[in-house]
C-alpha positions in Angstrom: -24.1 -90.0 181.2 -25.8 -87.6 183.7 -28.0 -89.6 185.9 -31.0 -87.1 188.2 -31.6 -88.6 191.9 -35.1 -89.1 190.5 -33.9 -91.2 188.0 -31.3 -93.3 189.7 -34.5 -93.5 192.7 -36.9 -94.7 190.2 -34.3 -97.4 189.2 -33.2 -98.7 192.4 -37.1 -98.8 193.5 -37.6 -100.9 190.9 -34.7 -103.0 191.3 -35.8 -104.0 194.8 -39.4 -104.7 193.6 -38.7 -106.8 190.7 -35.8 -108.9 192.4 -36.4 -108.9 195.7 -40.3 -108.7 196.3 -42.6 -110.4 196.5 -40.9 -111.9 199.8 -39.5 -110.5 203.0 -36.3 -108.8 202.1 -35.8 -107.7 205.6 -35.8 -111.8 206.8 -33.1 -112.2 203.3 -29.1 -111.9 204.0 -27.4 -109.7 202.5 -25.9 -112.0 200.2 -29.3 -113.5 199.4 -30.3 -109.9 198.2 -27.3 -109.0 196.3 -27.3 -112.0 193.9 -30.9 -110.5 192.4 -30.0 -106.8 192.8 -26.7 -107.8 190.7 -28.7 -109.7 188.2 -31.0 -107.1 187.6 -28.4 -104.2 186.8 -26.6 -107.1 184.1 -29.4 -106.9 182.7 -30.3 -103.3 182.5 -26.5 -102.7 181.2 -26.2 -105.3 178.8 -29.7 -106.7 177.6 -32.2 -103.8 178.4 -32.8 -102.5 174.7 -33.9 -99.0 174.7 -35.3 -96.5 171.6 -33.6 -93.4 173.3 -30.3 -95.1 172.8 -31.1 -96.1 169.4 -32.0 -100.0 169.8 -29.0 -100.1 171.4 -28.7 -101.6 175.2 -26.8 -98.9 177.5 -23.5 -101.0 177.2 -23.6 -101.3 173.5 -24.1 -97.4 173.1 -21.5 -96.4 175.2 -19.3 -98.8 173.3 -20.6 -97.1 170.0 -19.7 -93.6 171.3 -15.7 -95.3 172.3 -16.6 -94.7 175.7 -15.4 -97.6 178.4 -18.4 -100.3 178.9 
């Protein structure tokens, strides 16, 4: 799957605003940021449902096409 540097930006902007702010993240361990940043990309794998991928999350369409989850 071809990913643009706008794309993956756009994701990992929102990553950091959804998990991490509102707060300080600069104040946060590293640890302390990781646990949301991980928790967030789960999700988008496995339980982010999208109509591109035919109602399928990202995990379960790869999986469809026999490619490695």
């Amino acid at each position: 799957m071809h990913c643009s540097q706008s794309t993956a930006e756009g994701f990992f902007g929102r990553t950091k605003t959804e998990s991490v702010h509102p707060g300080h993240w600069e104040e946060r361990t590293r640890g302390e940021v990781l646990v949301p940043v991980g928790d967030c990309i789960r999700w988008h794998d496995h339980g982010h449902i999208k109509r591109s991928l035919g109602w399928m999350s990202p995990v379960q369409y790869r999986q469809s096409q026999g490619k490695a989850a």
